[in-house]
C-alpha positions as CSV (number, residue, x, y, z in Angstrom):
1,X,150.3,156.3,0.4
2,X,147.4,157.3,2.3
3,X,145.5,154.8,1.8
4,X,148.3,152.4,2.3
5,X,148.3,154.0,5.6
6,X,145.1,153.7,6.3
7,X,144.8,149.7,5.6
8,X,147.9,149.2,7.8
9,X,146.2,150.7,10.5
10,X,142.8,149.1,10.2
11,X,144.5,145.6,9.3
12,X,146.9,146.5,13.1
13,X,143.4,147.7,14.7
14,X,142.0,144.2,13.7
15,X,145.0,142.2,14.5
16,X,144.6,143.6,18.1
17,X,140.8,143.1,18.5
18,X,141.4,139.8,17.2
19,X,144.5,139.2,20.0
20,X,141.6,140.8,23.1
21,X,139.2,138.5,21.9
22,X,140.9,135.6,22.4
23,X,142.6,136.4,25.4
24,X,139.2,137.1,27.0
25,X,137.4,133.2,25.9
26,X,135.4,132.1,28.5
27,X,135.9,128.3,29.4
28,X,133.4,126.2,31.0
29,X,133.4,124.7,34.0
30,X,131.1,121.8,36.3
31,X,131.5,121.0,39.6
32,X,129.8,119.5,42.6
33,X,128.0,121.7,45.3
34,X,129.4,124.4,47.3
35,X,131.1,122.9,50.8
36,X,131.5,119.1,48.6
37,X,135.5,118.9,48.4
38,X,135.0,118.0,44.5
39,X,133.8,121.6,44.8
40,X,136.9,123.4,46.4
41,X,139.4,121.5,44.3
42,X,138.0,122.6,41.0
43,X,137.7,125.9,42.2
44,X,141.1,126.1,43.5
45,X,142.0,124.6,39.8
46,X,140.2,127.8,38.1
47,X,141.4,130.4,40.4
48,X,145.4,129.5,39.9
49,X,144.0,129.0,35.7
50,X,143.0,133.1,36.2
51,X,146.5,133.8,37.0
52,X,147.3,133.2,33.0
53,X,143.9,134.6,32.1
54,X,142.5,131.6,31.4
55,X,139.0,132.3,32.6
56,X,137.3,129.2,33.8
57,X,133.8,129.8,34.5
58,X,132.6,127.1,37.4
59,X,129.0,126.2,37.4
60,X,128.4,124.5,40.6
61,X,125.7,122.2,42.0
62,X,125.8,119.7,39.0
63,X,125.4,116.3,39.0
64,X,129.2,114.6,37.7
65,X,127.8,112.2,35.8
66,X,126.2,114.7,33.6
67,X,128.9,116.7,33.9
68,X,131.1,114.3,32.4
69,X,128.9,113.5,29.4
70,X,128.7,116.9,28.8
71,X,132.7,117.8,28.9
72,X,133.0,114.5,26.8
73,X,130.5,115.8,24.0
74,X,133.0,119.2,24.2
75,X,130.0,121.0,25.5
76,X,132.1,122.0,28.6
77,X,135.9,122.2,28.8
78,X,136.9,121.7,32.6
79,X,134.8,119.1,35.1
80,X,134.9,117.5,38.1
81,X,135.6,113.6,37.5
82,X,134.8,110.4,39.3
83,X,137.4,107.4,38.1
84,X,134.3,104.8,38.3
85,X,132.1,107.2,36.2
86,X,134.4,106.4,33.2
87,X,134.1,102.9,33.3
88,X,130.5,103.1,33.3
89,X,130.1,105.4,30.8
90,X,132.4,103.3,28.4
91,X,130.8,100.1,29.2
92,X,127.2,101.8,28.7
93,X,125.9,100.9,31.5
94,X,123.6,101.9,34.4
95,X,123.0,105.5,34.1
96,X,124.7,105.6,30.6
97,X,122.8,102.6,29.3
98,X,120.5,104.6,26.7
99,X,123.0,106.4,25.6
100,X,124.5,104.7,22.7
101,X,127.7,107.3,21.9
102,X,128.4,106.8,25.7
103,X,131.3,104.2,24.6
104,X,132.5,106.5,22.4
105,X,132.3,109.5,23.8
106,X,134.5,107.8,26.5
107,X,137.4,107.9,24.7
108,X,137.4,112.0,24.5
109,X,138.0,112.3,28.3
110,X,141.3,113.3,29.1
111,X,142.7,114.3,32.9
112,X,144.7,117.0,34.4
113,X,145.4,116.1,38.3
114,X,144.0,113.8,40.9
115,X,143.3,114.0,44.4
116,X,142.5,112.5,47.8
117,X,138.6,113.8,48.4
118,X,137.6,112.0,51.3
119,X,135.5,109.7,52.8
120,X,132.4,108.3,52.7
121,X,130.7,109.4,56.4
122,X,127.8,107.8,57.7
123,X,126.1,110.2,60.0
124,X,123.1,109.7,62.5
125,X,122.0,112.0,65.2
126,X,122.3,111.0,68.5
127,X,119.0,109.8,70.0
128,X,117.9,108.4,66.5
129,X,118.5,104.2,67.7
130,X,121.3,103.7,65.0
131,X,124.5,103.0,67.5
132,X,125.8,100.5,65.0
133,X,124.9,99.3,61.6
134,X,122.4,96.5,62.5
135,X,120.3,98.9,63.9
136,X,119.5,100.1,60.5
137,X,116.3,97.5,60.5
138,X,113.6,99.3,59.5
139,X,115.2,103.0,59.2
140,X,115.4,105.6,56.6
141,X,118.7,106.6,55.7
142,X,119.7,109.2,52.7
143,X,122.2,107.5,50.3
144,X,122.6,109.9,48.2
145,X,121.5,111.6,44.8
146,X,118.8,110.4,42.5
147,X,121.3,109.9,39.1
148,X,124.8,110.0,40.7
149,X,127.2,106.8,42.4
150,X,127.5,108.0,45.4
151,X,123.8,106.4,46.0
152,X,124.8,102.9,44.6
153,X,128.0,102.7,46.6
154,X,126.6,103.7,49.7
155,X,123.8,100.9,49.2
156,X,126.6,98.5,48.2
157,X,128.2,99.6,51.7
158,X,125.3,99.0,54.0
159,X,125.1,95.5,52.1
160,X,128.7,93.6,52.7
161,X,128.4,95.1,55.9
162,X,124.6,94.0,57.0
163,X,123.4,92.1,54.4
164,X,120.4,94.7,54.4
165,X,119.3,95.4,51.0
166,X,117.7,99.0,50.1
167,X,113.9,99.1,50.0
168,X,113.9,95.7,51.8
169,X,115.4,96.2,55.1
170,X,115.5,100.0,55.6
171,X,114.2,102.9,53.4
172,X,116.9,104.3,50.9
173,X,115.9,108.0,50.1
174,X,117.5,109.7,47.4
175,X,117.9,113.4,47.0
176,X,120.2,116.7,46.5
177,X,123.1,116.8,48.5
178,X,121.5,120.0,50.2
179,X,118.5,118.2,50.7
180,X,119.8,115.8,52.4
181,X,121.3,117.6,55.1
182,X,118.7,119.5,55.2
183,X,116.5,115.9,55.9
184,X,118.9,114.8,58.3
185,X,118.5,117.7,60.2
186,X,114.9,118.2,60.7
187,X,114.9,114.6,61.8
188,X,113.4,113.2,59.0
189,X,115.5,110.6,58.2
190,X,117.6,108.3,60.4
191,X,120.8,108.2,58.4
192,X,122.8,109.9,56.1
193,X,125.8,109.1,54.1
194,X,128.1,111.6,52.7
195,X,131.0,111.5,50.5
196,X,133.2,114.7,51.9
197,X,136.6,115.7,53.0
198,X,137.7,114.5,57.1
199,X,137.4,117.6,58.6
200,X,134.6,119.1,56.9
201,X,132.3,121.7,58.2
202,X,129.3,120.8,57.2
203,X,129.6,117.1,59.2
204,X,130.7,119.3,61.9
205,X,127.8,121.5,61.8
206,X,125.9,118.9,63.5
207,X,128.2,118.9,66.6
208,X,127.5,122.6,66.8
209,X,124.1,122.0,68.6
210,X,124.1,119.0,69.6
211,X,126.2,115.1,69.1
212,X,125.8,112.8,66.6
213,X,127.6,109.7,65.6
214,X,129.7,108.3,62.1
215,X,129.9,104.7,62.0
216,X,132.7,103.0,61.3
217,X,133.2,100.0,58.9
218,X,133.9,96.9,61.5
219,X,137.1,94.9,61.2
220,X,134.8,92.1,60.4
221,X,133.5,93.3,57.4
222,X,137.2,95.1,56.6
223,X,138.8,92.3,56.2
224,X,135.9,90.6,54.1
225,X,136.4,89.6,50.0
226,X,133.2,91.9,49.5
227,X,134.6,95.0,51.2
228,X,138.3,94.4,49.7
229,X,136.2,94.4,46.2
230,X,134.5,97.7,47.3
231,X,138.1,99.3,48.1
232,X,139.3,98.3,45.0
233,X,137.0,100.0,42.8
234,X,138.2,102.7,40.4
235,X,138.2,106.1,42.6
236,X,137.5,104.2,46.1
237,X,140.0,102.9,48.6
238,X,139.6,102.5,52.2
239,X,140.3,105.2,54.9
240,X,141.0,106.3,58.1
241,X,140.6,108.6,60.5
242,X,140.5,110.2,64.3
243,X,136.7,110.3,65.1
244,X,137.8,113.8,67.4
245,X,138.3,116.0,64.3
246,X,134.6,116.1,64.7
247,X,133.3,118.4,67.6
248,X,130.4,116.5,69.0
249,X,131.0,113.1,67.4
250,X,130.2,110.0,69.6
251,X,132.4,107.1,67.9
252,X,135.9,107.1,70.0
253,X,139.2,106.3,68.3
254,X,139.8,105.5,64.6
255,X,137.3,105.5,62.3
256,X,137.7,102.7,59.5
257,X,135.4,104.6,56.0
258,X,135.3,104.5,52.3
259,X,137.9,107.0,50.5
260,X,136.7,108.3,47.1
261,X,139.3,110.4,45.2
262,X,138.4,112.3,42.3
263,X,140.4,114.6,39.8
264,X,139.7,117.2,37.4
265,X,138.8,116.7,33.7
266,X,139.1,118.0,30.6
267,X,138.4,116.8,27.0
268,X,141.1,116.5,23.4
269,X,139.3,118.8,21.9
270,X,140.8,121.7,24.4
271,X,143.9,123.7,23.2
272,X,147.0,122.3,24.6
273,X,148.6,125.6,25.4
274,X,145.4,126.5,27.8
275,X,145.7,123.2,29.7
276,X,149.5,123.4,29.9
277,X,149.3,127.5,31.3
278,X,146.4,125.9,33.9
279,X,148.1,123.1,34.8
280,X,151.1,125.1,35.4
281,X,149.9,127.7,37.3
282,X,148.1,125.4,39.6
283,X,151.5,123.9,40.7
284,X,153.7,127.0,40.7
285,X,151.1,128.2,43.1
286,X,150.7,125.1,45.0
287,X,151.4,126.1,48.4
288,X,148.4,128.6,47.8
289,X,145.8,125.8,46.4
290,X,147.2,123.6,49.7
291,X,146.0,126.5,52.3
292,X,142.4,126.5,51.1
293,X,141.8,123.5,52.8
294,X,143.0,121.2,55.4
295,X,142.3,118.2,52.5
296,X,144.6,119.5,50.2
297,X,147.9,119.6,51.8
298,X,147.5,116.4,50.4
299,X,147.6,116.9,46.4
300,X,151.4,116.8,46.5
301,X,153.9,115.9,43.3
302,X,154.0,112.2,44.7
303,X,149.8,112.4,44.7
304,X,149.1,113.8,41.3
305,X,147.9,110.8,39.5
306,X,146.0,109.4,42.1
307,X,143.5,107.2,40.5
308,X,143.1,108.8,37.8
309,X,142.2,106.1,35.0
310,X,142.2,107.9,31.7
311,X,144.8,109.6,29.9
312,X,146.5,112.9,30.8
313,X,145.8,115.8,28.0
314,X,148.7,116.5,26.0
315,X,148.9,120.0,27.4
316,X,149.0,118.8,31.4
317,X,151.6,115.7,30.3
318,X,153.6,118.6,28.7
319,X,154.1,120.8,31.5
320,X,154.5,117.1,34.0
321,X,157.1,116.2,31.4
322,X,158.5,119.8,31.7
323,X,158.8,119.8,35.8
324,X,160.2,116.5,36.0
325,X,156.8,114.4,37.5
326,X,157.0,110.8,37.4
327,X,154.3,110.3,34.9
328,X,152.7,106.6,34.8
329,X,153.1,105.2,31.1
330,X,149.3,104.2,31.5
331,X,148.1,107.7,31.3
332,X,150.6,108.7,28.3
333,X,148.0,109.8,25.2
């Protein structure tokens, strides 16, 4: 009997150990750069996932495209993803061409909600000659990171709207997103252009001491097949906005930009239940995610699938199915 006793006991003690340790898995987590909207979004995403004890532990400052070949490999389990990213990486091509599993891996991605990010700006200082985009001749203007998009599109935006091409015409640079602003203001470059949220405080930084200036796209180019081919590129769409959100800024009325919209990623290979608790405590708690930025009054019920292009994970389409979202059939598993 004692002994009988004794094994219940341990077997209980085990069972409960067993119960702790699961409840206390540590899920990992990529995202962009602290102040990048990519960034406030996923965190958002992880702080309502904390609410079921789903820990989600965000590692910031990465580079998406990594990122997303990582969470596709099930070395990560949450991500921040770019829709035109997954066409790349399952066509194996430009920064996925040596990897030959890229096509593959592809097929492991799975989303959980999309969202509005922003829009591309294209900031110069006041006082640096660029008034307009033909007065890039000859300048050196920041496009972006050395292994992301954001780079390629921004050169593909200077083009339909210039015809300048990068290391021709003007000086591309590429580097970190910090390093960037950083370069822009120290006045070592002549342009930068930024993928972030309207509204966001670190474009309005440079109104603090001074003015600068965000070009807008011209009807002209607007309305051109080039541009409409731009817009209609997984993840990108075209945007606008009042130039006097931005303290400082010199461009009056409307500004005509590239939108980007993102959404956050997961792969199959994730329990169902965890994604269905996250997704579900990141829209009964909506109303909280919404007040952490101006942005993200924005990720509504009608806005959830915006642009997302791969399919939903069974645990997210479960709870959508549950609250009575109008799920696309495209992004059923």
């Amino acid at each position: 009997m004692f002994n009988f006793k004794k094994s219940a006991f341990l077997a209980a003690a085990l069972s409960i150990a067993l119960s702790t340790q699961t409840s206390a898995e540590v899920f990992k987590g990529e995202t962009a750069g602290v102040g990048d909207p990519v960034h406030t979004m996923f965190v958002a995403f992880a702080n309502q996932a904390g609410k079921k004890d789903i820990t989600v532990q965000v590692n910031a400052g990465q580079t998406l495209t990594k990122s997303m070949l990582k969470g596709a490999k099930g070395e990560i389990d949450f991500f921040s993803s770019v829709p035109s990213l997954v066409n790349l990486m399952a066509g194996q091509k430009r920064m996925y061409e040596k990897i030959a599993e890229a096509p593959e891996l592809s097929k492991n991605l799975r989303s959980i909600v999309g969202f509005k990010a922003g829009a591309y700006h294209p900031v110069t200082l006041s006082g640096s000659g660029i008034e307009k985009w033909e007065d890039l001749k000859g300048k050196t203007v920041f496009t972006g990171p050395p292994a992301g998009s954001a780079s390629a599109t921004s050169e593909a935006l200077i083009k339909i709207i210039t015809g300048y091409e990068a290391g021709k015409d003007y000086q591309a640079v590429r580097l970190s997103w910090g390093e960037g602003y950083a370069a822009l203001s120290d006045n070592k470059i002549d342009m930068m252009v930024r993928p972030a949220e309207i509204g966001s405080a670190n474009i309005e930084q440079f109104g603090l001491s001074g003015e600068f200036r965000v070009l807008s796209i011209p009807d002209e180019a607007r309305d051109s097949e080039a541009m409409k081919g731009l817009f209609g590129r997984p993840g990108r769409g075209m945007a606008s906005f009042d130039g006097s959100v931005y303290k400082g800024q010199l461009t009056e009325g409307d500004i005509t930009a590239l939108g980007f919209f993102q959404f956050v990623g997961t792969h199959s290979g994730v329990n169902d239940d965890i994604v269905y608790e996250a997704t579900k405590s990141f829209w009964e708690n909506i109303e909280e995610v919404q007040a952490t930025a101006f942005f993200l009054k924005e990720v509504t019920k009608e806005t959830a699938f915006t642009s997302i292009n791969v399919p939903l994970h069974p645990g997210a389409l479960r709870y959508y199915d549950e609250a009575g979202f109008d799920v696309p059939d495209a992004l059923r598993p």
